[in-house]
Backbone and ligand atoms as CSV (ligand in chain L), in Angstrom:
chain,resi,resn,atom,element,x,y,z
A,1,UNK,N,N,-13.891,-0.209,-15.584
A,1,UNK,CA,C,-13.210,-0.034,-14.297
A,1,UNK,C,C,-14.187,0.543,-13.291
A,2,UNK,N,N,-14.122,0.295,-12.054
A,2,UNK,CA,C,-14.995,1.020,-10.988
A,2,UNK,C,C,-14.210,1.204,-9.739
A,3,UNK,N,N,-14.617,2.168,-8.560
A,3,UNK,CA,C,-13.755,2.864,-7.796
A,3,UNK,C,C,-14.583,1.714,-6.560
A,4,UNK,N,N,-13.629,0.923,-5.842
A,4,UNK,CA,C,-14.162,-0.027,-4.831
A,4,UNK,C,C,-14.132,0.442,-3.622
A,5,UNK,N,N,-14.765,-0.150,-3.012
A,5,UNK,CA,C,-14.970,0.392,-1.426
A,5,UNK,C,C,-13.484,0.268,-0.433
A,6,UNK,N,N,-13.512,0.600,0.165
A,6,UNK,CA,C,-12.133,0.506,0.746
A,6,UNK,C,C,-12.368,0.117,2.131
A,7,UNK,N,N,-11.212,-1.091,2.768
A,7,UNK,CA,C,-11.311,-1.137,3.838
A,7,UNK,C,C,-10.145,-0.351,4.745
A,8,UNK,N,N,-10.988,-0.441,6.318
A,8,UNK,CA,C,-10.547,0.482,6.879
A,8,UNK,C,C,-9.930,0.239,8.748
A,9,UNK,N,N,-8.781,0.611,8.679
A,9,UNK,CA,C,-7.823,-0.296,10.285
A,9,UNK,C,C,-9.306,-0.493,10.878
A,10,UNK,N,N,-8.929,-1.806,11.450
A,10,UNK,CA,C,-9.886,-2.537,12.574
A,10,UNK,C,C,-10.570,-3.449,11.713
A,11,UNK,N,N,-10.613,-3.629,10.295
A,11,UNK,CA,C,-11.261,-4.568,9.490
A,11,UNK,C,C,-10.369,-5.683,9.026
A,12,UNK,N,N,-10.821,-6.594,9.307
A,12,UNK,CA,C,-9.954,-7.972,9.401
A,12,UNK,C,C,-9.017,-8.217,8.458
A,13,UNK,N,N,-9.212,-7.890,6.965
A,13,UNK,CA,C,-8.407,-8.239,5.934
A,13,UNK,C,C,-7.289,-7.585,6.202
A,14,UNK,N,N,-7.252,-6.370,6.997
A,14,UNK,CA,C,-5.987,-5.624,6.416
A,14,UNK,C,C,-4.991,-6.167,7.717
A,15,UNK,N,N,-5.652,-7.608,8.598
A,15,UNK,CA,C,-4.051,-7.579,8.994
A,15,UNK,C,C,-3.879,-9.421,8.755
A,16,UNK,N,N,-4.702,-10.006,7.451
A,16,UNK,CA,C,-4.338,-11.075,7.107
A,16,UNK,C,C,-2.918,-11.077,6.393
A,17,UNK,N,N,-2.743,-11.873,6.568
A,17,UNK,CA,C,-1.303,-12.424,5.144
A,17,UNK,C,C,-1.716,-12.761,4.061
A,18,UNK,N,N,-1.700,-11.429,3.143
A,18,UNK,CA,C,-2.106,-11.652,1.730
A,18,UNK,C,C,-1.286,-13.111,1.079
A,19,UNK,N,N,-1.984,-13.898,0.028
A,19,UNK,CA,C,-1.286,-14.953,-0.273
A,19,UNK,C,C,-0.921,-14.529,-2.092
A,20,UNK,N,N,0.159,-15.279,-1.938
A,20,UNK,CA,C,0.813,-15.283,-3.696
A,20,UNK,C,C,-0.596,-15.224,-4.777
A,21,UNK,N,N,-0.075,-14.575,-5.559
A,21,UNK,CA,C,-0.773,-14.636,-6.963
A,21,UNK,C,C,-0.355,-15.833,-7.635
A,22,UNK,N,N,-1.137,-16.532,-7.932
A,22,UNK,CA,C,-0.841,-18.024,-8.766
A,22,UNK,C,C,-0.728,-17.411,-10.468
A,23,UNK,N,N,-1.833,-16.839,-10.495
A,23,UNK,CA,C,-1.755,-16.345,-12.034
A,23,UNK,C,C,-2.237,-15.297,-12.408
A,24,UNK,N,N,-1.919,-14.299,-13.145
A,24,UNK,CA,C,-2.280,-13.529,-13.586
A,24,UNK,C,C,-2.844,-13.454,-15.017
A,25,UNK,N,N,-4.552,-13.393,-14.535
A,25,UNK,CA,C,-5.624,-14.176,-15.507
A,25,UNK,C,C,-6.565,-12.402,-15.671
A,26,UNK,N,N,-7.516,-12.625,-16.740
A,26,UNK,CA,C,-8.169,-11.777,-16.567
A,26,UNK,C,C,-8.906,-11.367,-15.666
A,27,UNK,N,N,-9.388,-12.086,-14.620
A,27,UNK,CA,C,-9.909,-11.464,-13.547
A,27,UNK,C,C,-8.768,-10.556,-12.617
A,28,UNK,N,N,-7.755,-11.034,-12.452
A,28,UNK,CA,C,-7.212,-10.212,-12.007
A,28,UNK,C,C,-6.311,-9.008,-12.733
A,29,UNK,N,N,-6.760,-8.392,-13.704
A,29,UNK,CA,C,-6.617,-7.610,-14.425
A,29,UNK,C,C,-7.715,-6.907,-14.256
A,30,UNK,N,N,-8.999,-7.338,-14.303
A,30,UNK,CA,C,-9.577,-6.421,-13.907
A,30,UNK,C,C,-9.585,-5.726,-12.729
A,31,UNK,N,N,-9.423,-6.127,-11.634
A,31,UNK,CA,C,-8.749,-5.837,-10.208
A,31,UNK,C,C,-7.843,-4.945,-10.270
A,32,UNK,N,N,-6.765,-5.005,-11.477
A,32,UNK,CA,C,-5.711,-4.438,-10.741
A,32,UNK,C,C,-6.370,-3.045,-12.121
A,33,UNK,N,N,-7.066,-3.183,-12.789
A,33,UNK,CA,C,-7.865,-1.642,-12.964
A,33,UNK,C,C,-8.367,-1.072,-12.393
A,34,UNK,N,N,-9.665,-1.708,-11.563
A,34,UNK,CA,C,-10.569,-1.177,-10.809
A,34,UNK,C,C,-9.462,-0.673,-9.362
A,35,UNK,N,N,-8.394,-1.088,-9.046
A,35,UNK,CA,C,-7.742,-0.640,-7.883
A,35,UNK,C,C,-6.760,0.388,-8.176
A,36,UNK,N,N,-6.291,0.644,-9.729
A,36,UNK,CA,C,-6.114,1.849,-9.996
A,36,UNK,C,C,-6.782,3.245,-10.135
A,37,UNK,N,N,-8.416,2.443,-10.396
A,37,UNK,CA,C,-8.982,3.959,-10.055
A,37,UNK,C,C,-9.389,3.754,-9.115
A,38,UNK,N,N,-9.441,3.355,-7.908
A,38,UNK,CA,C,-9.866,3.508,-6.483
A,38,UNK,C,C,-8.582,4.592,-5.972
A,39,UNK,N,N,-7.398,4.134,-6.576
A,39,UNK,CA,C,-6.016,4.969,-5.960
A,39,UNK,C,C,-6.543,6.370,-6.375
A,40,UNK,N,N,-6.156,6.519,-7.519
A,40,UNK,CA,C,-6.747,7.897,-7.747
A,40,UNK,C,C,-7.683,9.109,-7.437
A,41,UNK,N,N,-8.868,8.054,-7.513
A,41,UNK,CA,C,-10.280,8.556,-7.039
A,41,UNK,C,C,-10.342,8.943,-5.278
A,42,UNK,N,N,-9.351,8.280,-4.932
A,42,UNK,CA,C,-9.139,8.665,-3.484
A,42,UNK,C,C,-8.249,9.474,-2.941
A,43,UNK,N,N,-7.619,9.998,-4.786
A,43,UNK,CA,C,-5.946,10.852,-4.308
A,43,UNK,C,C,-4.425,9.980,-3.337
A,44,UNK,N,N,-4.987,8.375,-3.537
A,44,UNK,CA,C,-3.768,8.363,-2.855
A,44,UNK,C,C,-2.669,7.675,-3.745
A,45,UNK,N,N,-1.627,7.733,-3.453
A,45,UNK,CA,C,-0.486,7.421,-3.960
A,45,UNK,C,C,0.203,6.114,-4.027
A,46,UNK,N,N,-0.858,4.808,-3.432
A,46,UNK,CA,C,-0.480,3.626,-3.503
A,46,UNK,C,C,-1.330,2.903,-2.592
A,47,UNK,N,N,-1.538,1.311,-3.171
A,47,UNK,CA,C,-2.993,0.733,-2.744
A,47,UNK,C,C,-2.494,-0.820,-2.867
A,48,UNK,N,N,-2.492,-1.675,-1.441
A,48,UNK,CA,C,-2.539,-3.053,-1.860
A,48,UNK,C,C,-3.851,-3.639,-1.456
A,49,UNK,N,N,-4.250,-4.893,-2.455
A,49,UNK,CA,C,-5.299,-5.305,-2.745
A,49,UNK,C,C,-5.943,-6.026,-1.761
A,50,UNK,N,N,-5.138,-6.130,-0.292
A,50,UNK,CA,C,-6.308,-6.127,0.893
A,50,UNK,C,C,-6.932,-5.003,1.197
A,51,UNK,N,N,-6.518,-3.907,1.066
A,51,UNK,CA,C,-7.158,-2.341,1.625
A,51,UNK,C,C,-8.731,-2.313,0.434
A,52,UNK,N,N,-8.765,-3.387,-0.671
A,52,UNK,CA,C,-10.457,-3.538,-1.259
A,52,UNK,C,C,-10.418,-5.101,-0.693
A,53,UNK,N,N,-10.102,-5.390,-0.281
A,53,UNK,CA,C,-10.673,-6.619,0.448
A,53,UNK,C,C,-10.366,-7.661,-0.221
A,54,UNK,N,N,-9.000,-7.984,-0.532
A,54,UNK,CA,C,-8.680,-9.021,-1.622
A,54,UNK,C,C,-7.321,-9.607,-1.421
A,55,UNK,N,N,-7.372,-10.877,-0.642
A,55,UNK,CA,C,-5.862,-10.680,0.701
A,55,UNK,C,C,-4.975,-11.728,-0.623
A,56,UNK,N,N,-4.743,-11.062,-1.812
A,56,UNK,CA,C,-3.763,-11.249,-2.405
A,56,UNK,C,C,-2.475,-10.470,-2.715
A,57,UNK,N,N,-1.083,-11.014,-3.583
A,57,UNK,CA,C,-0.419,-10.094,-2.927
A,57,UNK,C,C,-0.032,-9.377,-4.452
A,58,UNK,N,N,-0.632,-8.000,-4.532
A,58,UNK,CA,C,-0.807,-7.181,-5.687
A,58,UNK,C,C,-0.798,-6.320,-4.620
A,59,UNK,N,N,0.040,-5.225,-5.548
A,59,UNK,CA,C,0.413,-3.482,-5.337
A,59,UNK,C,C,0.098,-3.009,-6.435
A,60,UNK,N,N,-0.616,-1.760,-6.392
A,60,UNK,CA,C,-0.460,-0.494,-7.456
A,60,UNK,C,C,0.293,0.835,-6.619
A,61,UNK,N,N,0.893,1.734,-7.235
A,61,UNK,CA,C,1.045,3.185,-6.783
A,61,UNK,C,C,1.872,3.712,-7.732
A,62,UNK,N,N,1.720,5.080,-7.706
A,62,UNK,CA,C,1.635,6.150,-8.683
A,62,UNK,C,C,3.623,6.063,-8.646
A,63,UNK,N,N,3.490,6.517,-9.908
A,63,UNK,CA,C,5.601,6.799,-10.340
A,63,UNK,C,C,4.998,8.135,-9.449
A,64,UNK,N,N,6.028,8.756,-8.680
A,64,UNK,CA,C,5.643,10.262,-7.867
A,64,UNK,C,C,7.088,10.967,-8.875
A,65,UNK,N,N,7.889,10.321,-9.814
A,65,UNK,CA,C,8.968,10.285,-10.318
A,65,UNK,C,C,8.275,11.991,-11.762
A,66,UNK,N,N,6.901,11.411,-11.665
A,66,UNK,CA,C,6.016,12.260,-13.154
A,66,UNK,C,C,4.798,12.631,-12.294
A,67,UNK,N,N,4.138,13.951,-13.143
A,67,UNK,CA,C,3.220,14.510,-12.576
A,67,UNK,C,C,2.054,13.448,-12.200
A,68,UNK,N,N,1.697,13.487,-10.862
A,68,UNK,CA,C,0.688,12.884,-10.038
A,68,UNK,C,C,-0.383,12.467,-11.423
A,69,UNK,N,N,-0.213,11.186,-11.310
A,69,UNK,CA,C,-1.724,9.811,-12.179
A,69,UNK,C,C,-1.031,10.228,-13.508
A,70,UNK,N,N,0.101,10.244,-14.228
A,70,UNK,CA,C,0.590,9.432,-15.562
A,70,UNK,C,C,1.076,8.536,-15.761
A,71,UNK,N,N,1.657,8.029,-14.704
A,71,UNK,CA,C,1.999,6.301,-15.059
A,71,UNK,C,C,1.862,5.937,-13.814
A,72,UNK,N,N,0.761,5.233,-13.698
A,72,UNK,CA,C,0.094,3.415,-12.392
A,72,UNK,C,C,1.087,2.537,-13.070
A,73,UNK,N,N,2.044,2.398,-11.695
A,73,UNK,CA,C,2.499,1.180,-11.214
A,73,UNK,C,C,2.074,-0.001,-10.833
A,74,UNK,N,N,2.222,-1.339,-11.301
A,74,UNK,CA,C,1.366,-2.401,-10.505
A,74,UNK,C,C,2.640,-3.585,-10.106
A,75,UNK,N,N,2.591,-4.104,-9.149
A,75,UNK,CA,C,3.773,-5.065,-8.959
A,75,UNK,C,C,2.960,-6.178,-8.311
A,76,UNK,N,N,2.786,-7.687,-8.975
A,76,UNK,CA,C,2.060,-8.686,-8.607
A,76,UNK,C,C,3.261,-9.483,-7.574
A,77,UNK,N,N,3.150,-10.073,-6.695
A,77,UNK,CA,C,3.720,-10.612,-5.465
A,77,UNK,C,C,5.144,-9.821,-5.408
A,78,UNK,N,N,5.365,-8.945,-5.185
A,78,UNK,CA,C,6.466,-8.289,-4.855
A,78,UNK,C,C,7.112,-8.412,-3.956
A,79,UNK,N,N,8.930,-8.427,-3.715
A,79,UNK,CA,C,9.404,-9.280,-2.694
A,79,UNK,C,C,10.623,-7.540,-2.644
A,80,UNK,N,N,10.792,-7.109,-1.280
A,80,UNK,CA,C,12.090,-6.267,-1.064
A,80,UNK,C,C,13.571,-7.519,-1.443
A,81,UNK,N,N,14.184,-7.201,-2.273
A,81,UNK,CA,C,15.091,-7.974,-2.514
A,81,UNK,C,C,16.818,-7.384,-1.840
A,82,UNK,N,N,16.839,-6.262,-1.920
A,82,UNK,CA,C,18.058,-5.374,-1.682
A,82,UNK,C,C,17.383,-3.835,-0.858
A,83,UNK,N,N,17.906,-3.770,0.611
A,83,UNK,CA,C,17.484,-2.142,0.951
A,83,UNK,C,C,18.427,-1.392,1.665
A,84,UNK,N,N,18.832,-0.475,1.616
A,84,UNK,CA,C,19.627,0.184,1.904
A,84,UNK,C,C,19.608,1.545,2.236
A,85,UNK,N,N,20.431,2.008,3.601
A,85,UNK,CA,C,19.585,3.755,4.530
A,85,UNK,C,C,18.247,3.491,5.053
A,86,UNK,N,N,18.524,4.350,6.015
A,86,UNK,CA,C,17.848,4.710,6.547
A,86,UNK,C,C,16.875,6.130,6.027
A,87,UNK,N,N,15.614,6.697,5.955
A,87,UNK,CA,C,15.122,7.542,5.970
A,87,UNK,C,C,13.650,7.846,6.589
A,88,UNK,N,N,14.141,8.995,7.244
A,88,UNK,CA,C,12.271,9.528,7.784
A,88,UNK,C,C,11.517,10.248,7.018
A,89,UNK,N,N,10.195,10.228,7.052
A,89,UNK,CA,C,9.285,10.772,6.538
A,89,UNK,C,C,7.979,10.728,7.056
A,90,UNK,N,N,7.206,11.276,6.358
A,90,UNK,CA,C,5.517,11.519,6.862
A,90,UNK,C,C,4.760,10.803,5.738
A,91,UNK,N,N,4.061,9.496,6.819
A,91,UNK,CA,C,3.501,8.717,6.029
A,91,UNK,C,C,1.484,8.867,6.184
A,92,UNK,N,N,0.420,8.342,5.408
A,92,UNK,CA,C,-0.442,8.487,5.487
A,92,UNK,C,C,-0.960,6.785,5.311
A,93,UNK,N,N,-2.335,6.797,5.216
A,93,UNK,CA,C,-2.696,5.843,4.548
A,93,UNK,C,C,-4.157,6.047,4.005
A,94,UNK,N,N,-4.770,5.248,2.718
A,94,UNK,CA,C,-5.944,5.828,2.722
A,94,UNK,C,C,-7.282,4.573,3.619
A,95,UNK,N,N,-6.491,3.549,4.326
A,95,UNK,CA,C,-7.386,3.144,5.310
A,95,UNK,C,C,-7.416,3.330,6.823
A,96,UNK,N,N,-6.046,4.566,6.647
A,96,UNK,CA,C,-6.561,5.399,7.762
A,96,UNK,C,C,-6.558,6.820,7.730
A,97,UNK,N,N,-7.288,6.998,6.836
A,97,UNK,CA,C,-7.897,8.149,6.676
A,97,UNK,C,C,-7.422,9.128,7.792
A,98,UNK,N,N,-7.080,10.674,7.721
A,98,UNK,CA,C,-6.864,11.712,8.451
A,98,UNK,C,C,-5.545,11.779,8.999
A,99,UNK,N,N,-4.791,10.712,8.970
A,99,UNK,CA,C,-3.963,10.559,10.057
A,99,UNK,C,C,-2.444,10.596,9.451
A,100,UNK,N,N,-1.685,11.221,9.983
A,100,UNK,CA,C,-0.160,10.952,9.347
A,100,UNK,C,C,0.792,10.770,10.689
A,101,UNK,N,N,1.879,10.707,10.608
A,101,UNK,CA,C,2.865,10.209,11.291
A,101,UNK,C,C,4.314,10.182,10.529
A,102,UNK,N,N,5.443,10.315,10.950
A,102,UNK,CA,C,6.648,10.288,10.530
A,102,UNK,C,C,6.898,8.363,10.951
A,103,UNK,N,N,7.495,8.128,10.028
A,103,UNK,CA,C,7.892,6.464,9.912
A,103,UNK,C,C,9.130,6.783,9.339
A,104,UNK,N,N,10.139,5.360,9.541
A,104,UNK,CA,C,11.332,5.333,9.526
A,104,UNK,C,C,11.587,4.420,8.325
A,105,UNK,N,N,12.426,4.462,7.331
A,105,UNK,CA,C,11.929,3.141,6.340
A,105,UNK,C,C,13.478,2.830,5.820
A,106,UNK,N,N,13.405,1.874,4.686
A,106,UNK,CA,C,14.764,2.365,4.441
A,106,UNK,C,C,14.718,3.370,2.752
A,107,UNK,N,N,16.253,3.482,2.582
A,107,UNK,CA,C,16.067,4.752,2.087
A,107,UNK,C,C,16.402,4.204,0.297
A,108,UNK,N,N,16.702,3.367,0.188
A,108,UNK,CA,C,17.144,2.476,-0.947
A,108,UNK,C,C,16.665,1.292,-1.265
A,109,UNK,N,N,16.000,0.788,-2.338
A,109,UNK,CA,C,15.420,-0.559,-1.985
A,109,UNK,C,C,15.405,-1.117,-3.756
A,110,UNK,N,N,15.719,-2.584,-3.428
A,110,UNK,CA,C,15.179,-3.189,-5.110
A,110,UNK,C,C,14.229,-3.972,-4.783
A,111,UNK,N,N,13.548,-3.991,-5.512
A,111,UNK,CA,C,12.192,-4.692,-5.319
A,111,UNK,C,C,12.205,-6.006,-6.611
A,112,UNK,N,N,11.577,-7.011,-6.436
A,112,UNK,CA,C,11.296,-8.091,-7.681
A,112,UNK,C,C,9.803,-8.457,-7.273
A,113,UNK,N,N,8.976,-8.708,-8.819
A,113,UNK,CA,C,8.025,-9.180,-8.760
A,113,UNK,C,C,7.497,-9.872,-9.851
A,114,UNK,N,N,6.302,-9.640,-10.254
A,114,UNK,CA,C,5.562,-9.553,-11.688
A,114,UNK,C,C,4.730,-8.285,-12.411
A,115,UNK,N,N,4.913,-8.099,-13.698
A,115,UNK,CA,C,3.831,-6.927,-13.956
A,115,UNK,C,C,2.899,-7.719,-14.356
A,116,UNK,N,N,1.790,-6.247,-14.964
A,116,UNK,CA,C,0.590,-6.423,-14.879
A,116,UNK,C,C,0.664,-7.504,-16.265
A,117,UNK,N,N,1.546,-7.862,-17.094
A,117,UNK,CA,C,0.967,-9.274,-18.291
A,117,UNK,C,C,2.011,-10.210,-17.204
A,118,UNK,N,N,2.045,-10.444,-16.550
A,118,UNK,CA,C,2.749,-11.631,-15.554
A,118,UNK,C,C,4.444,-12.104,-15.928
A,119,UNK,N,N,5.192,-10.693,-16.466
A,119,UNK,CA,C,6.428,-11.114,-16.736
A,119,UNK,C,C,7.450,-10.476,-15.477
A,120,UNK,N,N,8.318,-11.815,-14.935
A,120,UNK,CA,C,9.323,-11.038,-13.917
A,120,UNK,C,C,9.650,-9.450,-14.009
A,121,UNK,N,N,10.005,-8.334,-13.037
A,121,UNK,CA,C,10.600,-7.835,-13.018
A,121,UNK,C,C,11.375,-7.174,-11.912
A,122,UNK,N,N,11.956,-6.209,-12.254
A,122,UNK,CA,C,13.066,-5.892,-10.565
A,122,UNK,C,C,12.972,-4.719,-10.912
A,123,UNK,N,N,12.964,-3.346,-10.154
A,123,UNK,CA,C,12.705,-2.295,-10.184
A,123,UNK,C,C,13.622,-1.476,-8.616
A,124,UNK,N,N,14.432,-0.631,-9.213
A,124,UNK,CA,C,14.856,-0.011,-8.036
A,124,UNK,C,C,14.215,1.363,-7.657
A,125,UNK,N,N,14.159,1.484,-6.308
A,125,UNK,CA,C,13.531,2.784,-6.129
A,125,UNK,C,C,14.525,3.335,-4.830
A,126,UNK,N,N,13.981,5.069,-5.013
A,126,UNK,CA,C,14.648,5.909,-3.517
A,126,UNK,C,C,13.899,6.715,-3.110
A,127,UNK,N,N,14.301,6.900,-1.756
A,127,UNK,CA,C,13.238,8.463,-1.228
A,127,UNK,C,C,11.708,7.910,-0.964
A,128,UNK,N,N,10.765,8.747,-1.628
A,128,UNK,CA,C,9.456,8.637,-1.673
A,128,UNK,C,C,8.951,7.598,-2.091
A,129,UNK,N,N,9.302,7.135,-3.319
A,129,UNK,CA,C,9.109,5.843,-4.154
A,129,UNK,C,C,9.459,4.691,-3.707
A,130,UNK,N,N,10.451,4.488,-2.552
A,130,UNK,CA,C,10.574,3.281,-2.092
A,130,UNK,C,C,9.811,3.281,-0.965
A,131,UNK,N,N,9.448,4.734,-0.190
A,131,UNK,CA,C,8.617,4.482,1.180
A,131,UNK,C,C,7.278,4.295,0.582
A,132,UNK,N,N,6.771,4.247,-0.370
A,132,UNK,CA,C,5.400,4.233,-1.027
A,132,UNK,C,C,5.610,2.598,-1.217
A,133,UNK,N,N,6.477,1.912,-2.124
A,133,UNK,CA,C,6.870,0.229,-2.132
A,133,UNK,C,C,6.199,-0.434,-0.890
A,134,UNK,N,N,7.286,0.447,0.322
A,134,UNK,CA,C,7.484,-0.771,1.526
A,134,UNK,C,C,6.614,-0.850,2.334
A,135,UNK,N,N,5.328,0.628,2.124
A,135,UNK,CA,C,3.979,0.728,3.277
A,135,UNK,C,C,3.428,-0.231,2.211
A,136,UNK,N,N,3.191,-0.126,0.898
A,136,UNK,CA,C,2.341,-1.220,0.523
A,136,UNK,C,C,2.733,-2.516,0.547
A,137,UNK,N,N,3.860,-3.094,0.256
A,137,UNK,CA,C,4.499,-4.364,0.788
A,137,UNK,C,C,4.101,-4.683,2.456
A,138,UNK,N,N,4.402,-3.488,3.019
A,138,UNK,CA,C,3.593,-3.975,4.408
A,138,UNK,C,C,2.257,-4.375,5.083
A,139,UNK,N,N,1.389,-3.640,3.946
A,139,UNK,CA,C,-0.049,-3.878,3.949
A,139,UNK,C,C,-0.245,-5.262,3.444
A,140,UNK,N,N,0.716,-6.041,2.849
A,140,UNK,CA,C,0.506,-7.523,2.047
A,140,UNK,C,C,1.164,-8.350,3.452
A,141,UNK,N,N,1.776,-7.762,3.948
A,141,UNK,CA,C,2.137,-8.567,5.083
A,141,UNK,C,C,0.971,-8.396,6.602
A,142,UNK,N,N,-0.012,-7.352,6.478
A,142,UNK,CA,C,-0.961,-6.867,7.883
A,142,UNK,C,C,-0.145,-6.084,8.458
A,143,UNK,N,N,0.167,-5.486,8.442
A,143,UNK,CA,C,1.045,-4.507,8.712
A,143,UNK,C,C,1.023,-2.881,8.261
A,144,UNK,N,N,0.534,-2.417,9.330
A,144,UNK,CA,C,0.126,-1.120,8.941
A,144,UNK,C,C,1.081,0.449,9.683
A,145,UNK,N,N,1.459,1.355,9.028
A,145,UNK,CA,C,1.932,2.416,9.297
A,145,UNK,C,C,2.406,2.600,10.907
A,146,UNK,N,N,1.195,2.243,11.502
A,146,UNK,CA,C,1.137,2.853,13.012
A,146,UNK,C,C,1.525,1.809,13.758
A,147,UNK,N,N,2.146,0.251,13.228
A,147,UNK,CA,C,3.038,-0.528,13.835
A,147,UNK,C,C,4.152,-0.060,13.543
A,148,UNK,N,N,4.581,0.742,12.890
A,148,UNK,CA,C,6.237,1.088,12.899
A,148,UNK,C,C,6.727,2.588,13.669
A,149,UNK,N,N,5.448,3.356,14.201
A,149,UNK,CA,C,6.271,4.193,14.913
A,149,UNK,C,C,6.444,3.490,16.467
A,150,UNK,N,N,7.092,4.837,17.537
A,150,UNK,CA,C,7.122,4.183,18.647
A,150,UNK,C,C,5.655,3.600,19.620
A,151,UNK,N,N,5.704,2.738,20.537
A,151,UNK,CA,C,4.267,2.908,21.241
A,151,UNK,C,C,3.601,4.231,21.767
A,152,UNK,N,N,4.146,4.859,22.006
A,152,UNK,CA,C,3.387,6.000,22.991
A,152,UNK,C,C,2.880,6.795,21.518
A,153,UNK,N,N,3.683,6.979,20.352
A,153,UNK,CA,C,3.247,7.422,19.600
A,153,UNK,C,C,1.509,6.941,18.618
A,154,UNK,N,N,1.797,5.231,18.946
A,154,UNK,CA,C,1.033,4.589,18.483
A,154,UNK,C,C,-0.410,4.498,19.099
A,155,UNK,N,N,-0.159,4.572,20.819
A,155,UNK,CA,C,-1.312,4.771,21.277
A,155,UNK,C,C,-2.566,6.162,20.938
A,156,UNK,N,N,-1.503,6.941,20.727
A,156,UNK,CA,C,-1.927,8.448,20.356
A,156,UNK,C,C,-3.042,8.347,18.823
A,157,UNK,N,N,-1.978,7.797,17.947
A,157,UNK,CA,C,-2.817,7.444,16.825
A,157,UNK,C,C,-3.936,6.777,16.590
A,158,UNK,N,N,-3.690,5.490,17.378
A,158,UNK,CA,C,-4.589,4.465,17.406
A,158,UNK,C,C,-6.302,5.098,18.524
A,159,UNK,N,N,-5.815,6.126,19.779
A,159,UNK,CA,C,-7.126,6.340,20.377
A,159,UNK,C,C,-7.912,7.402,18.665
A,160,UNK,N,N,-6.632,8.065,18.359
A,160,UNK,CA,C,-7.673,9.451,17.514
A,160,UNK,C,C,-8.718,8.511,15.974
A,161,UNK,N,N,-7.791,7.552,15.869
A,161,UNK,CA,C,-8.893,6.548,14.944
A,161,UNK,C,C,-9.766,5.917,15.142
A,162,UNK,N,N,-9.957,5.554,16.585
A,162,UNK,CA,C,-11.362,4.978,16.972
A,162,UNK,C,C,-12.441,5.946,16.710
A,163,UNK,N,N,-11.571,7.742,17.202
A,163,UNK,CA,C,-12.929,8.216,17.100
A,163,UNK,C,C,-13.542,8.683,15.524
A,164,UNK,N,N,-12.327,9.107,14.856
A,164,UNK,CA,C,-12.592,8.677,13.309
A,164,UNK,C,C,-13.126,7.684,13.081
A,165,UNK,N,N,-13.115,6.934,13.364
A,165,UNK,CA,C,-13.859,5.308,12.408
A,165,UNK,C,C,-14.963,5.253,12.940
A,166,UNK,N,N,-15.442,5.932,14.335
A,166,UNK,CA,C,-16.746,5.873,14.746
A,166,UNK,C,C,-17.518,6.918,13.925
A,167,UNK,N,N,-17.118,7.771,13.021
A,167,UNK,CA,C,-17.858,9.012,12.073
A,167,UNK,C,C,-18.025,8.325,10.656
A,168,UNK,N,N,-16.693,7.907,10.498
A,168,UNK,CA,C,-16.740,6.813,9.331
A,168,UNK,C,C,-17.794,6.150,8.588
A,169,UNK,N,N,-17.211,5.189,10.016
A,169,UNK,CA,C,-18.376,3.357,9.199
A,169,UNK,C,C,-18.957,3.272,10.190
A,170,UNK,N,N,-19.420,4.303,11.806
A,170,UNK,CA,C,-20.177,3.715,12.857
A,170,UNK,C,C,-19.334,3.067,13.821
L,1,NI,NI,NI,-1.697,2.267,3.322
């Protein structure tokens, strides 16, 4: 396994439309290792596989259900199937580094996909665990955190990351 580079807002992949997983082969097993320890190694709590530069549609993130890194989650093309409530919270991301914001999500959600040996499954989540789902489901769509608050809020975010990303990557 190895900890991959990460991309970061303003880099093209992260606002492509990740495309379906056709199969889940050993190469992408190795991927979805190496992007479990990138999650970790970076402390964050959930990672889709455009944020390493790979505009397919694979999620990992941590159960927050058990103490932080005992069971990696992985969900291969994952679809919100059922969501329900409303809830706010304070969201992060680790390709935008420094920055948080309160986002609105919903508060109930079932999710369907594939695991990591390529067998259907459906998984319900609440609270934390589903706002962790739907930012990474959103990252498979280009869609990032700081499109879901309001604009004035967004402008705010978006000037303080230019000057972050200019310390960054230049
Ligand atoms: Ni993110």
């Amino acid at each position: 396994m190895a900890v991959l580079p990460l991309n970061y807002m303003g880099d093209k992949v992260l606002r492509k439309k990740a495309k379906e997983v056709k199969e889940v082969d050993k190469e992408l097993e190795t991927l979805i290792g190496d992007m479990i320890e990138t999650m970790y190694d970076k402390q964050g709590v959930g990672l889709a596989a455009n944020q390493v530069g790979v505009a397919r549609r694979l999620i990992v993130f941590d159960n927050v259900g058990l103490p932080y890194g005992t069971e990696p989650m992985v969900l291969v093309n994952p679809s919100i199937i059922e969501a329900e409530g409303k809830c706010q919270g304070e969201e992060g991301c680790l390709s935008i580094p420094e920055l948080v914001e309160v986002v609105e999500r919903a508060e109930r959600i079932k999710v369907a996909g594939l695991d990591r040996q390529g067998q259907p499954v459906e998984l319900e989540a609440e609270g934390l665990a589903a706002r962790i789902i739907q930012h990474e489901i959103d990252h498979l769509d280009g869609v990032l955190f700081v499109d879901r608050v309001s604009p004035l809020k967004r402008n705010i975010l978006v000037s303080k990351w230019n000057k972050i990303r200019k310390e960054l990557v230049g």
